[in-house]
C-alpha positions in Angstrom: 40.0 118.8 61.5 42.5 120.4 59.2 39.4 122.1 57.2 38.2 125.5 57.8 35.3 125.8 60.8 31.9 127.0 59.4 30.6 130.1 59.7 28.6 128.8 63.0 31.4 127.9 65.1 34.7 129.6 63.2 34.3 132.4 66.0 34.9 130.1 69.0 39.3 129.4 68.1 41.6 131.3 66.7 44.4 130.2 64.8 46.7 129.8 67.6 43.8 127.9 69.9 42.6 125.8 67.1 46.3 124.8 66.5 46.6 123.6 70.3 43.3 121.5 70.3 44.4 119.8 67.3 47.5 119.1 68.9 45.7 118.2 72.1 43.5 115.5 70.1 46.1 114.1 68.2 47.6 113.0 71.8 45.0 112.0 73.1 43.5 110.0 70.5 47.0 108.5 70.1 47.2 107.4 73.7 44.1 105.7 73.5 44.7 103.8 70.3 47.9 102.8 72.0 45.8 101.4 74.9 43.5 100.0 72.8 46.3 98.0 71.3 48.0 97.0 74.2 45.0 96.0 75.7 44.2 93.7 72.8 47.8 92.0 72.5 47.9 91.0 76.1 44.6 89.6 75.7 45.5 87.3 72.7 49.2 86.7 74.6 47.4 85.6 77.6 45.0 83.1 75.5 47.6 81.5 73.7 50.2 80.8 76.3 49.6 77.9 78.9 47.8 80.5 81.5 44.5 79.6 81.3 45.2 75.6 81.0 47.0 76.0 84.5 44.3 77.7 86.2 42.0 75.0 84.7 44.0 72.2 87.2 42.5 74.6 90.1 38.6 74.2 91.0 36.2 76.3 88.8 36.1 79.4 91.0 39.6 79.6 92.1 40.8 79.1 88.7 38.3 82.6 88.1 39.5 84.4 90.9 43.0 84.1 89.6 41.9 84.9 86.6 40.2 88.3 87.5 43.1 89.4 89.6 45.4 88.8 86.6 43.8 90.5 84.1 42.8 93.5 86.3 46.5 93.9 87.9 47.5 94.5 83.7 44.2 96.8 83.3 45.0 99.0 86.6 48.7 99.4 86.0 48.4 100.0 81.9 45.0 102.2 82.9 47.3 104.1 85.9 49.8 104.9 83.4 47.7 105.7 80.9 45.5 108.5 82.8 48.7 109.2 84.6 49.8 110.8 81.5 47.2 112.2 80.1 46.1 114.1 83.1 49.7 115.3 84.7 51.2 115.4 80.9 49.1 116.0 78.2 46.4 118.3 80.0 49.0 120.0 82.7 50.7 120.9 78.8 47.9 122.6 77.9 46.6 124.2 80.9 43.7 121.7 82.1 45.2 120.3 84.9 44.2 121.2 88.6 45.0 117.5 90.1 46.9 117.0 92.9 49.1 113.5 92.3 47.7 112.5 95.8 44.4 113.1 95.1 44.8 111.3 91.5 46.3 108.3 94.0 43.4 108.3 96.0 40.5 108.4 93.3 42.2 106.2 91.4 42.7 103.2 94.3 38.9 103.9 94.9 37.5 103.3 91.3 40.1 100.2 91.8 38.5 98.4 94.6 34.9 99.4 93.5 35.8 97.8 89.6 36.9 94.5 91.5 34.1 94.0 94.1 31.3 95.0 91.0 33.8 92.4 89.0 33.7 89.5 91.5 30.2 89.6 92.6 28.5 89.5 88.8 31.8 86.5 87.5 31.2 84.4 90.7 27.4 84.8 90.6 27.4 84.2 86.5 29.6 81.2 87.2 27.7 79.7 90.0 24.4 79.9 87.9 26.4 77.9 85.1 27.5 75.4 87.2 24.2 74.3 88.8 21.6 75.3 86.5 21.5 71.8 84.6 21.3 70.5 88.2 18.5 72.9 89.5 16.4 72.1 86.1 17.1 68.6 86.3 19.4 68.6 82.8 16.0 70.7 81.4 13.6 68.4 82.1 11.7 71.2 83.8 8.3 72.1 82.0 8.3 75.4 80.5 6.5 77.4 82.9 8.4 76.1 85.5 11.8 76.9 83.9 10.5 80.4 82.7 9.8 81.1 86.4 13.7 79.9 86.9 15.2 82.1 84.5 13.0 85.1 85.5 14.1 85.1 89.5 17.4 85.1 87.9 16.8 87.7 85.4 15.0 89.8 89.4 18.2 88.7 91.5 20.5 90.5 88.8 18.6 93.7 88.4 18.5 93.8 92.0 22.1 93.9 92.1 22.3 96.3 89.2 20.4 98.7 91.3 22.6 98.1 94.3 25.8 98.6 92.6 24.3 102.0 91.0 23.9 103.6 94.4 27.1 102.2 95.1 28.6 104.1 92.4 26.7 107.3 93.6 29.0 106.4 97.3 32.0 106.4 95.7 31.5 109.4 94.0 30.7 111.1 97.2 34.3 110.2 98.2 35.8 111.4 95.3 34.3 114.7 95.3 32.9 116.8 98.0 29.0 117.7 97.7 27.7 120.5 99.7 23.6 122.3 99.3 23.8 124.9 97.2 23.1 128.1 99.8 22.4 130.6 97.4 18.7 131.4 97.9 18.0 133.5 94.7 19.7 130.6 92.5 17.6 128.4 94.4 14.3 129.8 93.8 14.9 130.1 90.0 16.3 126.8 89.7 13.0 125.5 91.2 11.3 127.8 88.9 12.9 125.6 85.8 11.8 122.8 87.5 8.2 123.3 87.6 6.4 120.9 85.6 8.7 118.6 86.3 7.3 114.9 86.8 9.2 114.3 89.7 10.8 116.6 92.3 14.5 117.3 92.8 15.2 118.6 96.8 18.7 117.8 96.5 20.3 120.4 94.6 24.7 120.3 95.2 27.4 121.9 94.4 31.2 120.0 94.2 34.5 120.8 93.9 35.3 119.9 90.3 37.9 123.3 90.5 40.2 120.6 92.4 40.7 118.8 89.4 40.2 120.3 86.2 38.8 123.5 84.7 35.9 121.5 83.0 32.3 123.3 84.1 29.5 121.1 84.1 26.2 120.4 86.1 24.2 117.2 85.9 20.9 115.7 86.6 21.2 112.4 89.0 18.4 110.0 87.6 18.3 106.9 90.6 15.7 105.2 91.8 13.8 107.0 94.2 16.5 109.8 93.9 16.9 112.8 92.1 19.9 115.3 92.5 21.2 118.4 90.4 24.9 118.8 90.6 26.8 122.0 89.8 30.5 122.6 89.3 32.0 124.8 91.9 34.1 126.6 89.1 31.0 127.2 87.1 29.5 129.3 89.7 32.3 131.2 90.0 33.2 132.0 87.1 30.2 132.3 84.5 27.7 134.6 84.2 24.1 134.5 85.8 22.3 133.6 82.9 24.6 131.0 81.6 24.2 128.8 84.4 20.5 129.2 84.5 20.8 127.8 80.6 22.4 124.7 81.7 20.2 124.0 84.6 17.3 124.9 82.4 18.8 122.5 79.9 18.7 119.8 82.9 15.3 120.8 83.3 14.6 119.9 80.1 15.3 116.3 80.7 13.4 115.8 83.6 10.4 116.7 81.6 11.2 114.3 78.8 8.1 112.7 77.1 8.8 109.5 76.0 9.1 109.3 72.0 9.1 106.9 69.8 12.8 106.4 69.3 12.5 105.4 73.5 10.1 102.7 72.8 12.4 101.5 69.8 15.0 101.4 72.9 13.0 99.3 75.0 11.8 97.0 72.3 15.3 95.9 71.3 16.1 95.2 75.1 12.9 93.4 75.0 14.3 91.1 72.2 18.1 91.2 74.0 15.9 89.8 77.0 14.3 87.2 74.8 17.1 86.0 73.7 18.7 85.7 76.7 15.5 83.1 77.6 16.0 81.5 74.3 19.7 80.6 75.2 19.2 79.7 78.4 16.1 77.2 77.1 19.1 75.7 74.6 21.9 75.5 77.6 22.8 72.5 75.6 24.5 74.5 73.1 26.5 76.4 75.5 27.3 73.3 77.1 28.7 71.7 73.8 31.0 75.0 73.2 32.4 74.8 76.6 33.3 71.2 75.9 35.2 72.3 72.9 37.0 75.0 74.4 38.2 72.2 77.1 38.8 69.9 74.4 40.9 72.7 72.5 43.3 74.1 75.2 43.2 70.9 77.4 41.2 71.9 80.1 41.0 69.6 83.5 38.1 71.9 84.4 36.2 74.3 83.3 37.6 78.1 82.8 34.7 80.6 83.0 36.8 83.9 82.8 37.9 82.2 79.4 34.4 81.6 78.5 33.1 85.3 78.9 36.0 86.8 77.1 34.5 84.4 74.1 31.0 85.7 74.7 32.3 89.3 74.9 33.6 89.1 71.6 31.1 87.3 70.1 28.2 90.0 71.1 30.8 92.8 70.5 28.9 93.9 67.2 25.5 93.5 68.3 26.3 95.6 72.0 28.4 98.2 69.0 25.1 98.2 66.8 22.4 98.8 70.1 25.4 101.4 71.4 24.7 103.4 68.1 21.3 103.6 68.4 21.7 104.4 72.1 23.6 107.4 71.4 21.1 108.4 68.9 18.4 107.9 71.0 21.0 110.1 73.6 21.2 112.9 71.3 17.3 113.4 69.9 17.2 113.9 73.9 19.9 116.4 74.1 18.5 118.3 71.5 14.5 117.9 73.5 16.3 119.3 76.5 18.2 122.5 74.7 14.1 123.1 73.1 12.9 123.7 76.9 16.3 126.6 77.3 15.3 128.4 74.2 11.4 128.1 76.1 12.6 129.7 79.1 14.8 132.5 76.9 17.9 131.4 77.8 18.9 129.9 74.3 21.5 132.7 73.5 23.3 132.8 76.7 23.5 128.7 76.1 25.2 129.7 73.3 27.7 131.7 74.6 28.0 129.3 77.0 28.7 126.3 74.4 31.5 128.9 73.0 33.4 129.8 76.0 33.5 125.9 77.1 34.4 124.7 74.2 37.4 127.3 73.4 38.7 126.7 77.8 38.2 122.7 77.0 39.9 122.4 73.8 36.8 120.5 72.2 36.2 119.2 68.6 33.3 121.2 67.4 32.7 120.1 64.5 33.5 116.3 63.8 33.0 114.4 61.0 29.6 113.6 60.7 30.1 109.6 60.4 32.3 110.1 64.2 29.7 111.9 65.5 26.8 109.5 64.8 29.0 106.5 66.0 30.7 107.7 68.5 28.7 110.8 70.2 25.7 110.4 72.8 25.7 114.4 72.5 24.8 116.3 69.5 28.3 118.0 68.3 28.7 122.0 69.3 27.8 123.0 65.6 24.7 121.1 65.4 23.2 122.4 68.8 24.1 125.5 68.3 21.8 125.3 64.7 19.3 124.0 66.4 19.4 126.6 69.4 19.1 129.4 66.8 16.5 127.4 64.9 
């Protein structure tokens, strides 16, 4: 960051600004290294003290109850503190603060609950499955049709809650910010303009009240099952130009008329093979069996301790889930850059531009990071590299 911009993006800070975002990166970078560490220490602190061989002497799901409310009592208070600071220190230092302390309160308490009801209901329901499946397949004497058929209206109950806990996400954003239909007619009829040739239909177009919080501009696309929804920032109607906003929504556009490329079937065929794996464990339960017994064995275990078992598994599938997150994001970012194709098409590619410039400066934004960050790390092409391929 201490280098020179290039010639593309050297116009969007001056001195003075580029100064105060590389102050405002440094802090926030070091906050969230700090959290990272703390996070980490109190995991290893919990495993090695007696914790989890006292909640072994309760049955299996109080002992995972306990569990969950332990560890997410240390996540919500270090993760209160944490965006505590950031927001009402860091950000209210350099101007990007519009959040009332109540309000922060009250979103904050809502992600809470949500995180510990989606936490609950996928622990107890992976735990019961463990606990009965050698039952219900009769310690896997079960042919393998008939235990294919087992794992599948597993593999159906779980997406089916996936897809419940989605919309329930979309409700509790709907409490956190404040949607009302966008009344503007004229906007209306060229936003449905961009939208011809879309696959699908959007009627819900919204507007919400992101001024209340920061002075971040944004609109979205809302991709749900049977549900599609553009969302605009209040202080991004009010305070851009025309033609900038029709870029962005044009740009949202875009993705809505994705055609699928070969990088998205890449995608589906590694799930495919995450899937298949999941079926070949599950067909060797045996072995999982065996490492639970040595985890009991190891830390003196009356009964089993699930939550101990998924932190195990977390770590374990950590780098694969960080190699399939790479690809995701670059998968992510061929797409960003599909979507900015269909602004230039409708002529607004130089008021995206300006757009990207005037964002970037107001949100103190790395423009230009070092290409190894940015291919780990970034699900959207950096500001330099759009802005190439906008011009080219």
């Amino acid at each position: 960051m201490k280098k020179p911009l290039n010639d593309v993006v050297k116009d969007i800070y001056d001195e003075g600004r580029y100064k105060q975002f590389m102050d405002y990166e440094k802090q926030c970078r070091t906050l969230s290294l700090l959290q990272l560490i703390l996070e980490a220490l109190f995991t290893c602190s919990m495993v090695c003290s007696p914790f989890f061989e006292w909640v072994s002497q309760f049955s299996v799901y109080q002992s995972l109850l306990i569990s969950i409310v332990v560890f997410m009592i240390w996540d919500a208070a270090l993760s209160f503190i944490m965006q505590y600071y950031k927001t009402f220190v860091i950000e209210e230092r350099f101007g990007m603060n519009k959040m009332t302390k109540r309000k922060f309160n009250h979103e904050f308490l809502i992600d809470l609950v949500f995180s510990f009801i989606m936490s609950v209901t996928f622990y107890f329901l992976f735990t019961y499955i463990l606990e009965n499946i050698t039952y219900w397949t009769h310690a896997f004497q079960l042919s393998f049709y008939k235990l294919m058929g087992m794992i599948l209206g597993i593999g159906i109950l779980i997406l089916c809650l996936v897809f419940i806990f989605v919309y329930l996400s979309f409700y509790v954003m709907t409490k956190q910010y404040t949607f009302t239909s966008l009344e503007n007619t004229e906007l209306l009829d060229d936003i449905h303009k961009l939208l011809t040739g879309c696959k699908k239909k959007v009627k819900s177009i919204k507007v919400y009240d992101e001024s209340k919080r920061s002075n971040s501009k944004n609109a979205f696309v809302l991709k749900l099952p049977f549900f599609r929804m553009i969302g605009i920032a209040d202080n991004f109607l009010n305070e851009n130009s025309y033609n900038e906003l029709l870029g962005v929504l044009a740009h949202e556009a875009g993705h809505l008329k994705h055609k699928r490329k070969w990088y998205n079937h890449v995608m589906y065929f590694i799930i495919l093979v995450l899937i298949l794996f999941i079926v070949f464990i599950f067909y060797h339960f045996q072995w999982i069996q065996m490492s639970m017994e040595y985890i009991n064995q190891s830390f003196g275990f009356v009964n089993n301790v699930y939550y101990l078992y998924f932190i195990v598994i977390d770590m374990l599938i950590e780098p694969i889930l960080f190699l399939v997150s790479v690809f995701h994001n670059y998968v992510s970012r061929q797409e960003e850059y599909e979507a900015d194709r269909n602004v230039v098409q409708e002529g607004y590619g130089k008021d995206l531009i300006a757009l990207f410039k005037k964002l970037s400066r107001d949100e103190l934004v790395d423009v230009n990071p070092h290409p190894f960050i940015e291919f780990i790390e970034y699900d959207h092409p950096s500001i330099t590299h759009r802005i190439l391929a906008l011009l080219n």
